[in-house]
Structure formats: C-alpha cells, structure tokens
Rosetta silent file (secondary structure, phi, psi, omega in degrees, C-alpha in Angstrom):
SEQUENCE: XXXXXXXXXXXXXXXXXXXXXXXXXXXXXXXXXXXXXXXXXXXXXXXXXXXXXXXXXXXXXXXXXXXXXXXXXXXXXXXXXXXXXXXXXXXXXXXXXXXXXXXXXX
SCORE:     score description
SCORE:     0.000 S_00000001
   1 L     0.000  130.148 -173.120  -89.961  -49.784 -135.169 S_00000001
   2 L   -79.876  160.270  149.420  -92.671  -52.352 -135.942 S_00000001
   3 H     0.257 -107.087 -173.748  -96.330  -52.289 -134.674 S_00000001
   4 H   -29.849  -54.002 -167.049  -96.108  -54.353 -131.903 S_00000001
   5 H   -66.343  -31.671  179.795  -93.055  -53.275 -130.509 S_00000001
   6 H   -49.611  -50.992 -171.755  -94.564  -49.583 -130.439 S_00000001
   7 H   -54.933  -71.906 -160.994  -97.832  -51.104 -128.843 S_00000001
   8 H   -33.863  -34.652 -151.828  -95.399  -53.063 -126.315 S_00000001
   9 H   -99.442  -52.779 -176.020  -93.821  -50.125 -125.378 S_00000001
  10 H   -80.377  -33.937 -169.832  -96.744  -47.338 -124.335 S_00000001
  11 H   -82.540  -10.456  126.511  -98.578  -50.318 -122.500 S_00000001
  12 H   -12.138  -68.363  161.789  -95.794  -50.671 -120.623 S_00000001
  13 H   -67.083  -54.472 -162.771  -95.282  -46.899 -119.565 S_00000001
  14 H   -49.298  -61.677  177.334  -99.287  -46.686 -119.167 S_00000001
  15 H   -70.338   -6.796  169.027  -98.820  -49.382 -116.711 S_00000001
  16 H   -59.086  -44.187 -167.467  -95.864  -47.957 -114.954 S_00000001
  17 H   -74.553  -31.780 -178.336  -97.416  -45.060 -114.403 S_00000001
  18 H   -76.057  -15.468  142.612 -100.547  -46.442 -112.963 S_00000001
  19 H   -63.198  -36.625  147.635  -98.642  -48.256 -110.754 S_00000001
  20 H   -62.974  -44.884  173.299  -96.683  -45.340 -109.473 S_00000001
  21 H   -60.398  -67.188 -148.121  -99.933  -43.562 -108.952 S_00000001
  22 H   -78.798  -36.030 -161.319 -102.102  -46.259 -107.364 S_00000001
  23 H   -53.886  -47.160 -176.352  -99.181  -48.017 -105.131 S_00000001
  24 H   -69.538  -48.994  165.162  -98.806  -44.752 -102.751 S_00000001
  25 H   -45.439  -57.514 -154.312 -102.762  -44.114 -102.454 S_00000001
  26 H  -101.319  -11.825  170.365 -103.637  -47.760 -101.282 S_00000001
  27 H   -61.530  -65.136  153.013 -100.421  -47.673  -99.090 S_00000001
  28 L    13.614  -67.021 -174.186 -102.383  -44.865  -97.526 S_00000001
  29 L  -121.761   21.068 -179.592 -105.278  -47.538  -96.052 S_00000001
  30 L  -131.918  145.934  148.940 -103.392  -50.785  -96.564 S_00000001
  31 L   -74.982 -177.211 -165.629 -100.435  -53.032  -95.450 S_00000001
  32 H   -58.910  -54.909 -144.314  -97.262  -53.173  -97.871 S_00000001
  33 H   -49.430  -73.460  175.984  -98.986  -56.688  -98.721 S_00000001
  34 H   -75.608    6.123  158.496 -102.374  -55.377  -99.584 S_00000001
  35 H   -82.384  -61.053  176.712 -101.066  -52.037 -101.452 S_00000001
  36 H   -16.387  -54.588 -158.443  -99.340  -54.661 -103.451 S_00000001
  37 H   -89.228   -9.499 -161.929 -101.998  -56.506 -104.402 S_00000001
  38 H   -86.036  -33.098 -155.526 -104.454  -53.614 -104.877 S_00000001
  39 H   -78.737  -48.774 -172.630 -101.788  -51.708 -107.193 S_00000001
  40 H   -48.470  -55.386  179.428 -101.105  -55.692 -108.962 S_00000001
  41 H   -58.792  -32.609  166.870 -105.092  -55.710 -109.683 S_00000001
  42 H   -86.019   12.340 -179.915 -104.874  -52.039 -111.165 S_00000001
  43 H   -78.836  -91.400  172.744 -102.053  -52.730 -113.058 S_00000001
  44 H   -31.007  -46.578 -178.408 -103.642  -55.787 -114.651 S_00000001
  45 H   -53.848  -70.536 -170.704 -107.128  -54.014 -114.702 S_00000001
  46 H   -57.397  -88.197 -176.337 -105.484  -50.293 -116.790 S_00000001
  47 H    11.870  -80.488 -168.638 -102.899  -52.925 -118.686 S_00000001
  48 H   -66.857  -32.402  173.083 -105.845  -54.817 -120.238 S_00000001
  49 H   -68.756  -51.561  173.368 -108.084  -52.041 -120.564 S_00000001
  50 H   -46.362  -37.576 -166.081 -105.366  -49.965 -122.347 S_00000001
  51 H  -113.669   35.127  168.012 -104.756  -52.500 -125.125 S_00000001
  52 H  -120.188  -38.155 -169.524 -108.671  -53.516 -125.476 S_00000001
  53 H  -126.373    6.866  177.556 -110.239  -49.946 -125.366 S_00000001
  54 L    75.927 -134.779 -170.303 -107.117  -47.412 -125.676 S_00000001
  55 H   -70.261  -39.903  166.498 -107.729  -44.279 -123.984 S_00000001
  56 H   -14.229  -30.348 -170.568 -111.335  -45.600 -122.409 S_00000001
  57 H   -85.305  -49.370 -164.698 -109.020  -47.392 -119.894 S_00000001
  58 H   -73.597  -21.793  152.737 -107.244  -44.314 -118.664 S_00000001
  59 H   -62.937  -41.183  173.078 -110.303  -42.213 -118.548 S_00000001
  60 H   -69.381  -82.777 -174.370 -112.310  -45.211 -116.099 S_00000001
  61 H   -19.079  -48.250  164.356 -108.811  -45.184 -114.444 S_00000001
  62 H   -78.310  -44.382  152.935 -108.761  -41.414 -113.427 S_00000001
  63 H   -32.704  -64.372 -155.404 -112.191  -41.500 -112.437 S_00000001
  64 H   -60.095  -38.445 -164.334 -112.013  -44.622 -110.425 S_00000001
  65 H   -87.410  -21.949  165.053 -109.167  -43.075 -108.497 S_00000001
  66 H   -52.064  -44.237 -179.917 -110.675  -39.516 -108.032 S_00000001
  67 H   -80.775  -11.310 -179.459 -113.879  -41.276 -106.776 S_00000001
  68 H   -87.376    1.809 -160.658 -111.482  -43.964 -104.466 S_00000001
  69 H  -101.874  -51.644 -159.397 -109.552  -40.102 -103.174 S_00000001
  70 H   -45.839  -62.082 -142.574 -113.480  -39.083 -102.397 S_00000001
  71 L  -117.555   17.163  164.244 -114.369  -41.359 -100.641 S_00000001
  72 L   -61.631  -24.596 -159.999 -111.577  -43.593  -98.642 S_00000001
  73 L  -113.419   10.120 -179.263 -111.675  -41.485  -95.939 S_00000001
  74 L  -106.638  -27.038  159.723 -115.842  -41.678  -95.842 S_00000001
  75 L  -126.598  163.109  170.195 -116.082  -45.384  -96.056 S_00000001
  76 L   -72.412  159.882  171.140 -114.253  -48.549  -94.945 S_00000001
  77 H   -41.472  -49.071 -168.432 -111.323  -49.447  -97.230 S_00000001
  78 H   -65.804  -41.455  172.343 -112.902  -52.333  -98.513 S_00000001
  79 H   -55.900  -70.274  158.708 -116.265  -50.281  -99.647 S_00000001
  80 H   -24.123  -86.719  136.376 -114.472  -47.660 -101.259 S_00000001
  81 H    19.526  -94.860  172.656 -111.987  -50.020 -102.812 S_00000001
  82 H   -45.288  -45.433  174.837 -115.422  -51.534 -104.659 S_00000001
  83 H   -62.928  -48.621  168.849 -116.769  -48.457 -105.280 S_00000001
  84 H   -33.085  -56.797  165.113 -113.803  -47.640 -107.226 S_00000001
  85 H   -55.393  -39.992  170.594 -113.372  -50.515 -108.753 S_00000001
  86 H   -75.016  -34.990  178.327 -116.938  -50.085 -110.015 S_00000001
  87 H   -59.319  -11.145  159.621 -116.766  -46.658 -111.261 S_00000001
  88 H   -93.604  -44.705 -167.383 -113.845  -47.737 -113.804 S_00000001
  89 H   -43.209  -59.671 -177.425 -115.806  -50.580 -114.880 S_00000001
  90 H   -59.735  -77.035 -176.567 -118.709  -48.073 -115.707 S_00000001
  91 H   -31.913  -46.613 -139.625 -116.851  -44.800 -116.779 S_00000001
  92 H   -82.334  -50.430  179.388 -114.612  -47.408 -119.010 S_00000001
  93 H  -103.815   10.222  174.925 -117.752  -48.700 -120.867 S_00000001
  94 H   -87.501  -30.701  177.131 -119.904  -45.644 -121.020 S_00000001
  95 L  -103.869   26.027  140.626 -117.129  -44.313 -122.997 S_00000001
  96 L   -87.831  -11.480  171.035 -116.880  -47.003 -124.929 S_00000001
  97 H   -57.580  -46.305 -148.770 -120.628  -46.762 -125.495 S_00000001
  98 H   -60.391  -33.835 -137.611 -120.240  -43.110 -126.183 S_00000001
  99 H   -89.940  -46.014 -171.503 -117.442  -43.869 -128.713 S_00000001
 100 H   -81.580  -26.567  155.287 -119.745  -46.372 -130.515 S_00000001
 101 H   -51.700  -54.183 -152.711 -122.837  -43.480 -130.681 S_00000001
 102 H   -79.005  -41.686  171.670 -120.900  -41.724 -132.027 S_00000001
 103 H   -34.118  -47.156  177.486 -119.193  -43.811 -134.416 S_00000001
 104 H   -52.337  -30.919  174.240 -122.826  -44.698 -135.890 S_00000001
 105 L   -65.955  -23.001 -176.416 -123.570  -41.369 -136.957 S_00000001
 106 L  -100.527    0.000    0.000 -121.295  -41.217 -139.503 S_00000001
C-alpha cells in the first residue's frame, strides 16, 4: 500500500469518527440544519488539522469538545460553540508549540 493511500485512509476514519461524535452533541442544542453545519465545520476543522499537525488535531479536538460538554448547558449555544471552537485552536497549537520545545532540545 503506498504512502498516500495509507495517509488517505486514517484521515478518512479520523474524520468519520469526529463526525459521529460531534453530529449527536450539536443535535443536542441545534436544528438538523445547524448540527449539520456545526459537525461539516468540525469535520473540515479535525480533517485539516489531522493531516497538518497529526495527533495535535485530535488532542485540540477532545478538549474542544469536553470544554463545549462543560459548558453548553451554562452558556448560549452560540457562546459555547466559540468557546469551543477556541479551545481547539489553542490546545491544537500549544501542543504544537510543546512538540517544537521539545524538539529543540535535542
């Protein structure tokens, strides 16, 4: 199996799954429409993260949704929603920061 096709193939499940995962959660506070569209941005979001930073994406990813579990029922949808959304941006590039500390040392 070449390269590529390998690569092709886990970001594919890695986005399946995060799309299984996220789609029932934002049905939760959303209509079908906007579960869609929330799970289509974390799809696209994990997707692209997976095959730029590896595991970095799926680590921001479980954060973001632990802190969007926190705190959906503590905020409006939309506020949450953003906080989530920021907390993978951050989590995503602190460990790629950390990953790059670390990297230096050696």
């Amino acid at each position: 199996m070449s390269d590529v096709l390998a690569i092709a193939i886990a970001t594919t499940v890695v986005v399946l799954i995060a799309g299984a995962v996220t789609y029932p959660i934002a049905r939760l506070d959303l209509t079908p429409t906007g579960a869609l569209l929330a799970t289509g941005c974390a799809v696209v979001a994990v997707g692209a993260g997976w095959l730029l930073t590896l595991f970095h994406a799926l680590l921001g990813f479980t954060v973001a949704l632990i802190i969007y579990l926190a705190t959906r029922n503590r905020l409006p949808t939309t506020k949450a929603m953003l906080t989530a959304g920021a907390a993978y941006a951050a989590t995503t590039a602190l460990s790629v920061a950390a990953l790059m500390v670390a990297l230096s040392g050696m």
